[in-house]
VODO-607329 format. One record per residue (C-alpha): chain; x negated, y, z negated. Coordinates in nm, 3 decimals. Example, Ala and Ser with C-alpha at 12.3 -4.5 7.8 and 13.67 -1.06 7.14 Angstrom:
<site A,<-1.230,-0.450,-0.780>> <site A,<-1.367,-0.106,-0.714>> 
This chain:
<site A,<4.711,-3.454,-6.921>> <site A,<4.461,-3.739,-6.946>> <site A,<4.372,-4.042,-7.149>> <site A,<4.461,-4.376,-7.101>> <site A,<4.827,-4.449,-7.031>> <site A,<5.041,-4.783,-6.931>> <site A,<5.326,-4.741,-6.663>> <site A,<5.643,-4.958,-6.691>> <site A,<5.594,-5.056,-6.319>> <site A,<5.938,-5.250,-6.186>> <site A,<5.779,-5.337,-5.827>> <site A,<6.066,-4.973,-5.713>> <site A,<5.957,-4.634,-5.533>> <site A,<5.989,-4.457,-5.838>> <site A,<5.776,-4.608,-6.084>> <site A,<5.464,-4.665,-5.801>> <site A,<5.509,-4.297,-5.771>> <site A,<5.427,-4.208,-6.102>> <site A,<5.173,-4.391,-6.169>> <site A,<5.013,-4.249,-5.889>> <site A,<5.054,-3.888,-6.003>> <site A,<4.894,-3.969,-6.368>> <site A,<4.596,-4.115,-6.152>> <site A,<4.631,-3.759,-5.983>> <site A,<4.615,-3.596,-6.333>> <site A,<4.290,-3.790,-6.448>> <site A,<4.458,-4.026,-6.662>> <site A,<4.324,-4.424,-6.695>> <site A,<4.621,-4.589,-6.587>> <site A,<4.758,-4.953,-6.666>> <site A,<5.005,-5.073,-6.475>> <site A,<5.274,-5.325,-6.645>> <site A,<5.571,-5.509,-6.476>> <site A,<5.744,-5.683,-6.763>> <site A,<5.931,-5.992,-6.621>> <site A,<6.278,-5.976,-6.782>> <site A,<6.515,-6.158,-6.632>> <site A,<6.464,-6.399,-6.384>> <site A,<6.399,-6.411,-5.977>> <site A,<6.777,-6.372,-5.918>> <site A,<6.718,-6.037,-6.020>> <site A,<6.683,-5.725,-5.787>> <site A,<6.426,-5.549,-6.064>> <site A,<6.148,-5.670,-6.296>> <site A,<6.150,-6.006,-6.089>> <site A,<5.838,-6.189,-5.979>> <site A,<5.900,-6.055,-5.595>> <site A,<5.889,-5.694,-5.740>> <site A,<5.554,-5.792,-5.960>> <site A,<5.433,-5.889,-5.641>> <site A,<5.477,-5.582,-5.498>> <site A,<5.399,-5.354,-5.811>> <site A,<5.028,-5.534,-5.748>> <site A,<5.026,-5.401,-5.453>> <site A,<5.077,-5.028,-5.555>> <site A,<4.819,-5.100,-5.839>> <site A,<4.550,-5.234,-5.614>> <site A,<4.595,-4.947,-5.348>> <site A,<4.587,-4.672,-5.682>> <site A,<4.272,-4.890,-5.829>> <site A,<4.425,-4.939,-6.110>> <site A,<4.404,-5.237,-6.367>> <site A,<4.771,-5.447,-6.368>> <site A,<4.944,-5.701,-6.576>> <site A,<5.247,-5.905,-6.605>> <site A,<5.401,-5.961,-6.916>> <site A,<5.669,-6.232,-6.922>> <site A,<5.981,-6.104,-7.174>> <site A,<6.228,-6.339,-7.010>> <site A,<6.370,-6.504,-7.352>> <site A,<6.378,-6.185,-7.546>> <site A,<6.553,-6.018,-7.304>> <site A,<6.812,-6.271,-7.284>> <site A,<6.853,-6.244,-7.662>> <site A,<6.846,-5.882,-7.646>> <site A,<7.006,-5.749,-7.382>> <site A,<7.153,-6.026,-7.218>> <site A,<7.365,-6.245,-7.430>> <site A,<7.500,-5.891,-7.603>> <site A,<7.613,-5.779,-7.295>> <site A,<7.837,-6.070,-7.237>> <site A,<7.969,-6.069,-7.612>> <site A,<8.045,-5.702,-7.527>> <site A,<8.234,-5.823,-7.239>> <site A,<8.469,-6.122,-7.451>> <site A,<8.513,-5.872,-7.677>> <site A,<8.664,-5.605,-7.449>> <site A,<8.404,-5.346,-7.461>> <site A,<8.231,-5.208,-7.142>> <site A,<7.830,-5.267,-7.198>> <site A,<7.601,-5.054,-7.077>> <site A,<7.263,-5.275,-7.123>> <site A,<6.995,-5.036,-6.942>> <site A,<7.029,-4.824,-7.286>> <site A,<6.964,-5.123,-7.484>> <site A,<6.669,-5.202,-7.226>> <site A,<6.527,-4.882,-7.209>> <site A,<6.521,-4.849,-7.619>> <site A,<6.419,-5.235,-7.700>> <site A,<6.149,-5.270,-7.363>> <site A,<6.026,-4.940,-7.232>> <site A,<5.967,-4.830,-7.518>> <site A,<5.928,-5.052,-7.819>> <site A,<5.773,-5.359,-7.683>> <site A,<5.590,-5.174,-7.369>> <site A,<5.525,-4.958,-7.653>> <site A,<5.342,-5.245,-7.876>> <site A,<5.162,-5.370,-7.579>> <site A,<5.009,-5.047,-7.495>> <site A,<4.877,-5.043,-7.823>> <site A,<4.712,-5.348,-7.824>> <site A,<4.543,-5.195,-7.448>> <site A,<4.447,-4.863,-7.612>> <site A,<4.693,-4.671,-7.469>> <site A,<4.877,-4.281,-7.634>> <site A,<5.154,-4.332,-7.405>> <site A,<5.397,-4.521,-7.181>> <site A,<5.536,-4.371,-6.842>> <site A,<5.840,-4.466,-6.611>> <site A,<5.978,-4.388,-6.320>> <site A,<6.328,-4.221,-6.486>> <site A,<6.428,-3.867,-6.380>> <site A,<6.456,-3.699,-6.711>> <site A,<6.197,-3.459,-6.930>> <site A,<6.051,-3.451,-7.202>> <site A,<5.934,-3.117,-7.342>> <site A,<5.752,-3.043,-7.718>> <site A,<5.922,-2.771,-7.922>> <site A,<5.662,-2.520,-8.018>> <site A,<5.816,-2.397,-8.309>> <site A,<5.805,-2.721,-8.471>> <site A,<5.635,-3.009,-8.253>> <site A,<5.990,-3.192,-8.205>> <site A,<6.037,-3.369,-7.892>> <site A,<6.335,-3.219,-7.661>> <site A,<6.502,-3.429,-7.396>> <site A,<6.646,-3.325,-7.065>> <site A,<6.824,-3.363,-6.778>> <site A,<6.602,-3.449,-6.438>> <site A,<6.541,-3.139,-6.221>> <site A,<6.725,-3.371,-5.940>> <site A,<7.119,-3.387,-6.051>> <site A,<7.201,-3.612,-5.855>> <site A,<6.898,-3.841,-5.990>> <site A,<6.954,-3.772,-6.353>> <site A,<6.891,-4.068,-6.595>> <site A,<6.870,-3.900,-6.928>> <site A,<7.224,-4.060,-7.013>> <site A,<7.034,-4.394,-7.058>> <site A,<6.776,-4.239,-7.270>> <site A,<7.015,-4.087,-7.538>> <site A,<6.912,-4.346,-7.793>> <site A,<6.543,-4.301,-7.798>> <site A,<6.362,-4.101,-8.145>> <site A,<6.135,-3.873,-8.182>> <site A,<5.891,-4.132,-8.252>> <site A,<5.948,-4.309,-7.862>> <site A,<6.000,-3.954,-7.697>> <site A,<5.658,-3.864,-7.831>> <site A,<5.470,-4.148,-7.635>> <site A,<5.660,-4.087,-7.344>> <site A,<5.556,-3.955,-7.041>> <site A,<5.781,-3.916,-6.694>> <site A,<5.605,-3.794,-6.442>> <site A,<5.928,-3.749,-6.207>> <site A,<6.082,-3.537,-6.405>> <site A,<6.019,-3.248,-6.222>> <site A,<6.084,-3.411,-5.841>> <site A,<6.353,-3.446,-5.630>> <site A,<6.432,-3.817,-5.500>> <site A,<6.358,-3.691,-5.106>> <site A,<5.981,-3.558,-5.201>> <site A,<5.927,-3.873,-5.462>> <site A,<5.937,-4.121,-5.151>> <site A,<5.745,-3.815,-4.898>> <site A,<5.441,-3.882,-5.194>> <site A,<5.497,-4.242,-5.177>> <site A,<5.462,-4.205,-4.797>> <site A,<5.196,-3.954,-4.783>> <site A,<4.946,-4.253,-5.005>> <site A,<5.083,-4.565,-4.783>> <site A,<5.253,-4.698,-5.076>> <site A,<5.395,-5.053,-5.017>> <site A,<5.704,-4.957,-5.209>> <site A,<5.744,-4.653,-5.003>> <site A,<6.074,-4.728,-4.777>> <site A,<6.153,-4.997,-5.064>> <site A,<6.536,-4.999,-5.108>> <site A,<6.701,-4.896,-5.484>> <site A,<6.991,-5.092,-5.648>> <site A,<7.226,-4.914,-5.834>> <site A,<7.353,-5.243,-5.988>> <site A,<7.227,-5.365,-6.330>> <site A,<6.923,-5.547,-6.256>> <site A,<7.057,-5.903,-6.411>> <site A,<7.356,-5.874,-6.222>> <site A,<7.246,-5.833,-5.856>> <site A,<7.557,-5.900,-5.636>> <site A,<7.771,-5.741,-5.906>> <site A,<7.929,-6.024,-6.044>> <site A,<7.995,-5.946,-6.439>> <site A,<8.229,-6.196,-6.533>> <site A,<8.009,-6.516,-6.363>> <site A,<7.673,-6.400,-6.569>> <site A,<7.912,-6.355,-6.870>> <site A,<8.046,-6.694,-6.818>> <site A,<7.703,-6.831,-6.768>> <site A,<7.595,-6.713,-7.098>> <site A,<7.866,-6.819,-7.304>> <site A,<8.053,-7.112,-7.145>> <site A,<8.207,-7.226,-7.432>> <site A,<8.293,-6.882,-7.542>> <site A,<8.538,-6.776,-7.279>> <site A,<8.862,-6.664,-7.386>> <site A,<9.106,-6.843,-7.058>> <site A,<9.374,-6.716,-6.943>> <site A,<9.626,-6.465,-7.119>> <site A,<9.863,-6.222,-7.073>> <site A,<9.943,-5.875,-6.870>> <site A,<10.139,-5.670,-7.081>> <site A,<10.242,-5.254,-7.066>> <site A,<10.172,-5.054,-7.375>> <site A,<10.507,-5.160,-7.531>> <site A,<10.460,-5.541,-7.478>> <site A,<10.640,-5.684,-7.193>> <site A,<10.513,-5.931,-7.013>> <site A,<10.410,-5.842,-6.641>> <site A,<10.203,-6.107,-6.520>> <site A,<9.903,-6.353,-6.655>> <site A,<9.477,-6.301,-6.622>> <site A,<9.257,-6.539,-6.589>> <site A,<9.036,-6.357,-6.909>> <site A,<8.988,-6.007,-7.037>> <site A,<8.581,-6.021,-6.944>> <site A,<8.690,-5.999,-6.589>> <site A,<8.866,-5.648,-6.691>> <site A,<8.726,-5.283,-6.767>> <site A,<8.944,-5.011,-6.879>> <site A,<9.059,-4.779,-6.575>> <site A,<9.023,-5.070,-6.304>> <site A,<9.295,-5.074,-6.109>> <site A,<9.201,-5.376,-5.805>> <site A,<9.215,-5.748,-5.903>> <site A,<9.565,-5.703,-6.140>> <site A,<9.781,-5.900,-5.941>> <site A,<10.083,-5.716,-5.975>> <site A,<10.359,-5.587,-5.767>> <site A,<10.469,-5.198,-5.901>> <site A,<10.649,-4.928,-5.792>> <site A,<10.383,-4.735,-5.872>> <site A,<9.967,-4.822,-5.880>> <site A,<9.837,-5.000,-6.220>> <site A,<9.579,-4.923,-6.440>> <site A,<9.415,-5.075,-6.743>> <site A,<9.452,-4.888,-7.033>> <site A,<9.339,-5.112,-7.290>> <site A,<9.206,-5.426,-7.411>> <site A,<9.303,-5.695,-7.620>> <site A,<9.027,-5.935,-7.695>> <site A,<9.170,-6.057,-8.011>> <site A,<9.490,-6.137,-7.821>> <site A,<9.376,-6.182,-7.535>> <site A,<9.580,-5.925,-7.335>> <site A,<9.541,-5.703,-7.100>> <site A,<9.713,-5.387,-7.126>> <site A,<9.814,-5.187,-6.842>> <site A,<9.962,-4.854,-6.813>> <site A,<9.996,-4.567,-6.511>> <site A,<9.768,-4.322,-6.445>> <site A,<9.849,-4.053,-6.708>> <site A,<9.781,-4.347,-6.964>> <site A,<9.405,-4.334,-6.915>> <site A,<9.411,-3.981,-7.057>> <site A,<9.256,-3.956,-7.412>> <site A,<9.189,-3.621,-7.622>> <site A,<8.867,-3.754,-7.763>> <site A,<8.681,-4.088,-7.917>> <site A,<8.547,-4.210,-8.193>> <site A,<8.207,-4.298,-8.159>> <site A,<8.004,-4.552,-8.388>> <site A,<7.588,-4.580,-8.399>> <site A,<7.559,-4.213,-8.299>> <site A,<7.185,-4.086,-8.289>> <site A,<7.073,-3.730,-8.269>> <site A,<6.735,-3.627,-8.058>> <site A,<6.615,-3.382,-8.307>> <site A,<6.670,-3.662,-8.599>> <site A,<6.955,-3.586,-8.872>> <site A,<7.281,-3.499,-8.759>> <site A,<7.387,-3.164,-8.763>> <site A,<7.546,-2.997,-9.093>> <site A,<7.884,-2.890,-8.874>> <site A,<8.097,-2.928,-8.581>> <site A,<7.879,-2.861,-8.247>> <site A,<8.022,-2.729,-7.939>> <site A,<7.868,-2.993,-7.631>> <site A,<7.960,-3.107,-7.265>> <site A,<8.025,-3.456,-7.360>> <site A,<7.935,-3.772,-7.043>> <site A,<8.128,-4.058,-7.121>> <site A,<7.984,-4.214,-6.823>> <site A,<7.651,-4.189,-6.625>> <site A,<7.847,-4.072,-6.322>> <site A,<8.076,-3.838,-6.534>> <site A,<8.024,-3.475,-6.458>> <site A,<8.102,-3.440,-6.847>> <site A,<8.384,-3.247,-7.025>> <site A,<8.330,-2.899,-7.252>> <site A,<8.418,-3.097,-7.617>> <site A,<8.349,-3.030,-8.000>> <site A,<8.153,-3.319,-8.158>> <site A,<8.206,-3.363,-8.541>> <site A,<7.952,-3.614,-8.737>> <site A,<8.116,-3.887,-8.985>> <site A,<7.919,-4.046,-9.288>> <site A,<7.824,-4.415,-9.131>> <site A,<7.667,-4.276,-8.797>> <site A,<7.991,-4.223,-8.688>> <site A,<8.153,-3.907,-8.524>> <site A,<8.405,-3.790,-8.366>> <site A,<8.457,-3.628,-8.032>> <site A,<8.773,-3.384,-7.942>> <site A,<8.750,-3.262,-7.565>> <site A,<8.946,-2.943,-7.469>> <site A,<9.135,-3.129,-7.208>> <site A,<9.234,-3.512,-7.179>> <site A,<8.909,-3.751,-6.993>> <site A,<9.028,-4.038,-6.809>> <site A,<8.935,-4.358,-6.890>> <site A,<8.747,-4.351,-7.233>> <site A,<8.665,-4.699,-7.204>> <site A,<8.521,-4.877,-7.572>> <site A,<8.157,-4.983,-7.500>> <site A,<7.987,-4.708,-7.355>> <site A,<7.852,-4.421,-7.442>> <site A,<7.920,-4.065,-7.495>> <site A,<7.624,-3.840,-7.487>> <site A,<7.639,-3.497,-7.603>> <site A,<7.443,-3.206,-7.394>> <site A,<7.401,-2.849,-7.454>> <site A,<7.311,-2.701,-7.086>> <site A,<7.059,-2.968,-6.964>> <site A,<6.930,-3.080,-7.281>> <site A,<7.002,-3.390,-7.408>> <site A,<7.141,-3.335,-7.788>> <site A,<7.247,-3.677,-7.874>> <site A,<7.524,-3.942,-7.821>> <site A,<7.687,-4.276,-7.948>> <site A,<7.852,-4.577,-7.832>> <site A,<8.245,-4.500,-7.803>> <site A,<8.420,-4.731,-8.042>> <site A,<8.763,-4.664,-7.916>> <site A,<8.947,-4.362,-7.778>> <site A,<9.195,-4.107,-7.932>> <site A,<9.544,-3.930,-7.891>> 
């Protein structure tokens, strides 16, 4: 591969690592670290630019930083905390990865005479000779895999992008990074969501929207009584068990949420169960939807080893998935992505779950 190409560099291990292996490949390599969401933050802030220069200069590379600060609060941001008021369980690096990486990183490399945009994700991207269509999937490392948050890109972003880990395990990724005296080499990762750096959900929501939040409300079971009071659902996720406050006979889950009400509903274990969910903005990889029912393994969470499931497209975007045995915790807000062996087929945002 060669030409000229601009790497989403975050100031991380991973990204200064692939830029360094397009160098390797004889590309002309830009480096950009887009500035997102303030120095709180563990990723894109201006500590991580600083050190993203660093891995630029020591590649010889040319390096920018392009500030994005108020669109991604409008963006990403501010929906993930309406997700939150409104009982849903965000998942914003999808929303990041589809609006930044690769729409406006996209639109800047453009403008710099760049074919393509890289990152540092562990996922593939692989060109269909029978017809040219881009296929997505699954990093060679499974225990790096980040296709999940990819499942909303086209065929148009898949074709300008480029991840050079793909292929790599984690362990060798920082040997390379070692091997070149990369600055970032022994850097530390965060698993958190980069806007959220000590893992705190409900203060950034309530920092958004302070006059949005909902106060405090009511802990009910599925048929209504009263158990005990919350101080407002945002501070609640479906399947969370610590942080109720009540005294049972038996451990606590919640099961469901209430936004409207404000309520949250809480059930025992074998409550969380759901035979499928209905799934709203669903995207396929290949394009259209497919004419029938598919057979997938359906993730309903990045960590989720994924369940054997049939997956039934609904006019709207919708569709409809039926697993052949009850998942736990089929929370509204994320997403269920459909795979057929590693390849990433396609996947929605679950709207609620089902019986």
């Amino acid at each position: 591969m060669s030409g000229r190409v601009v790497v989403g560099m975050s100031g991380g291990v991973d990204s200064s690592v692939a830029a360094a292996l397009l160098v390797e490949q004889g590309c002309e390599v830009i480096g950009v670290t887009m500035h997102l969401s303030g120095s709180a933050s563990r990723c894109c802030s201006l500590d991580d630019a600083d050190d993203a220069r660093r891995v630029a200069e020591a590649l010889g590379i040319r390096f920018y930083v392009a500030n994005y600060t108020e669109r991604f609060r409008a963006e990403v941001m501010e929906p993930f905390a309406d997700a939150y008021l409104g009982g849903r369980t965000p998942i914003p690096c999808v929303a990041c990865n589809r609006r930044f990486k690769f729409h406006h990183l996209l639109e800047r490399a453009r403008v710099l005479g760049a074919s393509a945009v890289a990152t540092g994700h562990y996922a593939r991207v692989e060109t269909d000779p029978a017809n040219g269509a881009r296929r997505l999937r699954r990093g060679a490392d499974p225990g790096k895999d980040q296709s999940y948050f990819l499942f909303d890109l086209d065929q148009r972003q898949l074709a300008r992008a480029r991840f050079p880990l793909g292929e790599l395990r984690k362990d060798e990724v920082r040997a390379r990074a070692r091997a070149l005296g990369l600055a970032t080499a022994e850097k530390p990762e965060s698993q958190e969501i980069c806007f959220v750096p000590d893992g705190d959900y409900a203060a950034v929501v309530e920092a958004l929207r302070p006059g949005a939040l909902p106060g405090d409300g009511e802990i009910v079971d599925r048929g209504g009584r009263v158990l005990g009071r919350h101080p407002g659902v945002h501070r609640f996720t479906v399947g969370q068990r610590r942080g109720l406050g009540l005294a049972a006979p038996r451990p606590l889950f919640v099961t469901r949420l209430d936004a409207g009400a404000n309520r949250v509903v809480v059930g025992e274990a074998q409550e969380l169960l759901a035979g499928g969910a209905e799934l709203e903005r669903v995207s396929f990889v290949a394009g259209g939807a497919p004419r029938g029912p598919i057979a997938a393994r359906v993730q309903v969470r990045h960590r989720d080893p994924g369940a054997p499931a049939r997956v039934e497209s609904l006019p709207g975007g919708r569709a409809r998935v039926r697993f052949e045995r009850p998942v736990r915790a089929v929370a509204p807000g994320q997403a269920a992505v459909f795979y057929d062996g590693d390849e990433l087929v396609g996947g929605g945002w679950i709207a609620g779950a089902i019986a």
